[in-house]
C-alpha positions in Angstrom: 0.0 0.0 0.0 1.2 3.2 -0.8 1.8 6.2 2.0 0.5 9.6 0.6 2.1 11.1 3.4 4.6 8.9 5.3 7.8 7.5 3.5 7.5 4.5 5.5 4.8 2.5 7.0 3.3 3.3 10.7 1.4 1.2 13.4 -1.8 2.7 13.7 -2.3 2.6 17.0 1.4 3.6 17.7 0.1 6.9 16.1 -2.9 6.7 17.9 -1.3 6.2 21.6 0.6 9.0 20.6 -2.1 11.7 19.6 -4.4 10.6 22.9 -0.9 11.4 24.9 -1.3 15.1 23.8 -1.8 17.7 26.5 -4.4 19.5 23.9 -7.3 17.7 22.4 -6.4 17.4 18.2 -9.4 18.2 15.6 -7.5 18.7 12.1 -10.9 20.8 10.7 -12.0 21.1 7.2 -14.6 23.3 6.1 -17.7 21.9 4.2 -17.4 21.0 0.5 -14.8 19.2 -2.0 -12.8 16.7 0.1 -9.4 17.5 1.0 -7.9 15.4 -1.5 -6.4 16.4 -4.7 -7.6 13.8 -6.3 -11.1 11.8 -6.5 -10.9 7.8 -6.2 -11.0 6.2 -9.5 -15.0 5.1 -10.8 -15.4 2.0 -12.1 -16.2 1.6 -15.7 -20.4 2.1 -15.9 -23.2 0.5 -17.7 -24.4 2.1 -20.7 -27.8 3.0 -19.9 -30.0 3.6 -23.2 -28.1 5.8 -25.3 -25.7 7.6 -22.3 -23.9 6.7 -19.5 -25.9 8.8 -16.5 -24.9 7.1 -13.5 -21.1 6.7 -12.9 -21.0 2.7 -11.6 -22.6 -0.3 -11.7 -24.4 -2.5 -8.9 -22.1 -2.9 -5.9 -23.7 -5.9 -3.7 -21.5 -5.5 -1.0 -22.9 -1.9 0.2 -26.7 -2.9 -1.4 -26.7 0.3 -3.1 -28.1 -0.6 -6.0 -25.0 1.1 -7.4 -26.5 4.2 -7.9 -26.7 5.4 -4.6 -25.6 8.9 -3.4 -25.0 10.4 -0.1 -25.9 14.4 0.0 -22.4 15.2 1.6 -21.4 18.0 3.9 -17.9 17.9 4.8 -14.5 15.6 6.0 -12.2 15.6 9.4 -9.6 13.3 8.8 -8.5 13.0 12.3 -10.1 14.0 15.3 -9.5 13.4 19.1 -12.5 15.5 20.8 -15.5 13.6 18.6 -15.3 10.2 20.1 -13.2 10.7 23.5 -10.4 8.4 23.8 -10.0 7.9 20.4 -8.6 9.0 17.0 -11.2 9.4 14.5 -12.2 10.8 11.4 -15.9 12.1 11.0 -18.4 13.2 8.0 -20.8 15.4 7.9 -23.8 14.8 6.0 -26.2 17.6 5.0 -30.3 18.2 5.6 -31.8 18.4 8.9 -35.3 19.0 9.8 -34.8 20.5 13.3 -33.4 23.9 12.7 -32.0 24.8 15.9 -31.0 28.6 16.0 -27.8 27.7 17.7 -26.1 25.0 15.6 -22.7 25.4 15.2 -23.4 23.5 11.6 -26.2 25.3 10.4 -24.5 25.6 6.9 -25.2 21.9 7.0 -29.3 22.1 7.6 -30.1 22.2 3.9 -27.8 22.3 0.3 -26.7 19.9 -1.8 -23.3 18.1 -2.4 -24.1 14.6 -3.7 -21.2 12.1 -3.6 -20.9 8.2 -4.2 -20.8 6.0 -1.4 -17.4 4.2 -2.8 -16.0 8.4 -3.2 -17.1 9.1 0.5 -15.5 5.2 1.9 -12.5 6.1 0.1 -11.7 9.0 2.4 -12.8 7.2 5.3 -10.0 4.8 3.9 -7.0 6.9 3.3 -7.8 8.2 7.6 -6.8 4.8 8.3 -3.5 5.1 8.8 -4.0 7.4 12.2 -8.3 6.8 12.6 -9.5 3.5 14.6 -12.9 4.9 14.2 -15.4 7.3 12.1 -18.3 9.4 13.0 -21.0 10.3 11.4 -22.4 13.7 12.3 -24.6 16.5 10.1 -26.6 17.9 10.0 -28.5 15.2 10.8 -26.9 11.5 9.2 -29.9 9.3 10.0 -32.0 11.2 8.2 -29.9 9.6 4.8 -31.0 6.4 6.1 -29.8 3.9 2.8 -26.7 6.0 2.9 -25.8 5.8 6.5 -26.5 2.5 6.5 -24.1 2.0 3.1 -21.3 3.9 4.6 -21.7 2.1 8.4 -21.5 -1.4 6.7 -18.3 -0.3 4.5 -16.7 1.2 7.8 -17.3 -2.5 9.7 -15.8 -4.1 6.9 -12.6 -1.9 7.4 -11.9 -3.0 11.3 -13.3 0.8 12.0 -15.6 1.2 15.2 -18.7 3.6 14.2 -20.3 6.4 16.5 -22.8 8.5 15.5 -24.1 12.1 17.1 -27.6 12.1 16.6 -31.2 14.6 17.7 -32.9 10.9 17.4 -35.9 12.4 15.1 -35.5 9.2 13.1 -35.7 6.1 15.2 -36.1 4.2 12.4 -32.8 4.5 10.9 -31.3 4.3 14.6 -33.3 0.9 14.7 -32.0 -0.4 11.5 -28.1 0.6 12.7 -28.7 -1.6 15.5 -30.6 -4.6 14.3 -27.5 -5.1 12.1 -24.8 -4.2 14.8 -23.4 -1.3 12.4 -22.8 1.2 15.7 -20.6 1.2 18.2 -21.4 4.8 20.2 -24.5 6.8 19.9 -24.7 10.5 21.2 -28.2 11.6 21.8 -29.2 15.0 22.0 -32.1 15.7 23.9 -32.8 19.5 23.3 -35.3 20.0 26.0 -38.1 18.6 28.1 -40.5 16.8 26.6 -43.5 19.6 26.9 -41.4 21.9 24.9 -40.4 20.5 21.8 -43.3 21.5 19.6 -43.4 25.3 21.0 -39.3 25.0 20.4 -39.5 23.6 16.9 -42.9 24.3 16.1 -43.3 20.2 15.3 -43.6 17.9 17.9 -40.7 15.6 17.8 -41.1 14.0 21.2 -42.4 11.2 20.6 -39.9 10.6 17.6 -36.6 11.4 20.1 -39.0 8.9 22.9 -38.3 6.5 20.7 -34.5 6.7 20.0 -33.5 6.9 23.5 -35.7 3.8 24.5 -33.7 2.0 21.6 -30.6 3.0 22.2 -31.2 1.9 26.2 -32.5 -1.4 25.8 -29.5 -1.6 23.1 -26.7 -0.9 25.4 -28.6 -2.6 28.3 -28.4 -5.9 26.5 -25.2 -5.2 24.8 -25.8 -4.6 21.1 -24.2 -0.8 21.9 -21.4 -1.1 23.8 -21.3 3.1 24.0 -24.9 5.1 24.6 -24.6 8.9 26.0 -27.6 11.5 26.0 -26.4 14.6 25.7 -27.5 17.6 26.6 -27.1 21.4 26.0 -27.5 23.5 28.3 -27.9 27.3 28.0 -28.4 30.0 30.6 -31.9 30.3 31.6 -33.1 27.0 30.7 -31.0 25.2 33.7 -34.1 24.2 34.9 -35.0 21.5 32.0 -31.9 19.1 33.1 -34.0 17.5 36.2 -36.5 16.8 34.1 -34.2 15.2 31.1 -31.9 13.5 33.9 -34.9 11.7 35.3 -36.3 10.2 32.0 -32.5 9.4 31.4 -31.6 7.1 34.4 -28.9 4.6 33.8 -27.6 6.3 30.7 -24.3 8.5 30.8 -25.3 12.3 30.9 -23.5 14.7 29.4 -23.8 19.0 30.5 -22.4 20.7 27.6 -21.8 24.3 27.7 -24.5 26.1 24.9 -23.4 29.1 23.5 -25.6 31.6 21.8 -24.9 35.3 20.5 -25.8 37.6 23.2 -26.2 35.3 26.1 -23.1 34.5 28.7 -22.5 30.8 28.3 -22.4 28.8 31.9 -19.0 28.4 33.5 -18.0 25.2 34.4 -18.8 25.8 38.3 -22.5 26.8 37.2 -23.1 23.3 35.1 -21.1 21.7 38.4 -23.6 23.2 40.3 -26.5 21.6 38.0 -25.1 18.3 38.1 -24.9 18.6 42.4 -28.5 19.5 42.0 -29.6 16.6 40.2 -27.4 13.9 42.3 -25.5 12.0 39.5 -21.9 11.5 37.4 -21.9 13.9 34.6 -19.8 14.9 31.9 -19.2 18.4 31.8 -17.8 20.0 27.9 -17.3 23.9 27.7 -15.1 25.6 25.7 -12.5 26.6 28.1 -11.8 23.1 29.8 -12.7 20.7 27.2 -14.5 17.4 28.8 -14.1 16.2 32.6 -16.5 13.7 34.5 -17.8 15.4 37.8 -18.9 13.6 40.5 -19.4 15.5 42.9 -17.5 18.5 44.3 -15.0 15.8 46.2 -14.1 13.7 43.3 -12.9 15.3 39.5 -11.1 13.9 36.9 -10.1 16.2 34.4 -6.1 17.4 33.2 -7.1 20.6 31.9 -9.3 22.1 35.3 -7.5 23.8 37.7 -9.8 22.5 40.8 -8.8 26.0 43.0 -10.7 27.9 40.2 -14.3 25.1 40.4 -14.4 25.5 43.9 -13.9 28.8 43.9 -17.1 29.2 41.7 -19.1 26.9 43.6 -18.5 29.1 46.8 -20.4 31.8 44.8 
């Protein structure tokens, strides 16, 4: 095999021991559109189709694609640290997503149109292998490509590659399908807010919907068939108060406080979300900009390298 970058071969998880070593958290970040590549993967010679060629391959059983399948694409990290912790990874982003939250950091990514092959998007996923024990698939919103998702999931299993996904669970059904043929390895739920308030939030209800995904995804790792299930949930000044409610329908399932961020609105400190998670009474992963990720549990007990612990407690005195 051929190095594009290295003028000798390299023990992948030598590399990756080595990047999770770091001090700083690693996220090489390309923006959306072509892939980083400066060239596309070869297509395989097509069919001719009446009197012109007007799909570019022909049937591929192995990802059931029916070999003209596309995936409406959004954009490429080769190598990550911060999107699966503890791991390197690459991720893609897929595009189209029906809830339109006014805070997403990928909002570029709600609607537009990039379509690429499945075997164009696996390639990439490919040439990560070198320094990526894992992809993610993010958006967006990736289940809502179900055939696609599903396509890309099965070509990543057949590469050794564990498979997360980050998720707002408004299509169980795909979720459901991931699992029934073991496809996922970590699922990140989002749960924006108490039940109640999706519809006057989004103006559709998708309660029932996101219901649905986290009761999957709990039996799933319950019995097994996900080894890695996290709700997660972002929290923004003035709406502390919807994490008791979320953290009760959520028992048994790793929580995660994640600093929101909104023009015009202070974002919590670390010490504030602390503060929610001694309120509710459970372990909780706390992600802000500042300190990156640390487990809390409790004001006695912190693992984090990045916190200095004088500056929490001083906040929690407050």
């Amino acid at each position: 095999m051929k190095m594009p970058i290295y003028s000798r071969p390299i023990q992948e998880n030598t590399w990756s021991a080595f990047l999770l070593s770091q001090d700083c958290p690693l996220r090489v970040v390309v923006s959306a559109g072509p892939a980083p590549y400066p060239h596309r993967p070869p297509r395989p010679r097509c069919r001719s189709i009446g009197t012109f060629d007007r799909f570019y391959k022909t049937p591929h059983p192995r990802y059931n694609d029916g070999g003209f399948l596309k995936a409406n694409f959004g954009g490429f990290i080769p190598l990550s640290t911060v999107d699966w912790r503890g791991r390197a990874v690459c991720t893609v982003f897929l595009r189209g997503c029906p809830v339109r939250c006014r805070y997403c950091q990928n909002a570029a990514l709600q609607e537009g149109l990039d379509e690429r092959g499945i075997a164009e998007i696996l390639a990439m996923i490919r040439d990560s292998t070198l320094l990526a024990t894992g992809v993610v698939f993010s958006g967006g919103e990736a289940t809502m490509q179900k055939d696609a998702l599903l396509a890309l999931a099965r070509g990543a299993k057949e590469m050794g590659l564990g498979v997360g996904l980050q998720t707002n669970g408004v299509f169980p059904e795909t979720i459901r399908a991931l699992l029934a043929e073991r496809l996922v390895d970590k699922i990140s739920l989002d749960i924006k807010t108490r039940w109640s308030h999706y519809r006057n939030l989004f103006t559709v209800d998708y309660a029932d919907r996101v219901k649905t995904s986290l009761a999957l995804c709990t039996e799933a790792h319950k019995t097994g068939v996900l080894p890695e299930f996290e709700v997660v949930v972002t929290v923004f000044r003035g709406c502390e108060d919807d994490v008791p409610y979320i953290a009760k329908e959520t028992g048994g399932v790793d929580l995660v406080l994640q600093q929101g961020i909104v023009r015009g609105v202070s974002p919590l400190t670390f010490g504030e979300l602390a503060g929610i998670a001694d309120r509710i009474r459970r372990t909780v992963k706390i992600r802000t900009r500042e300190d990156g990720e640390a487990t809390y549990e409790g004001r006695r007990i912190m693992r984090a390298e990045s916190i200095d612990m004088s500056g929490i407690e001083r906040d929690q005195s407050i």
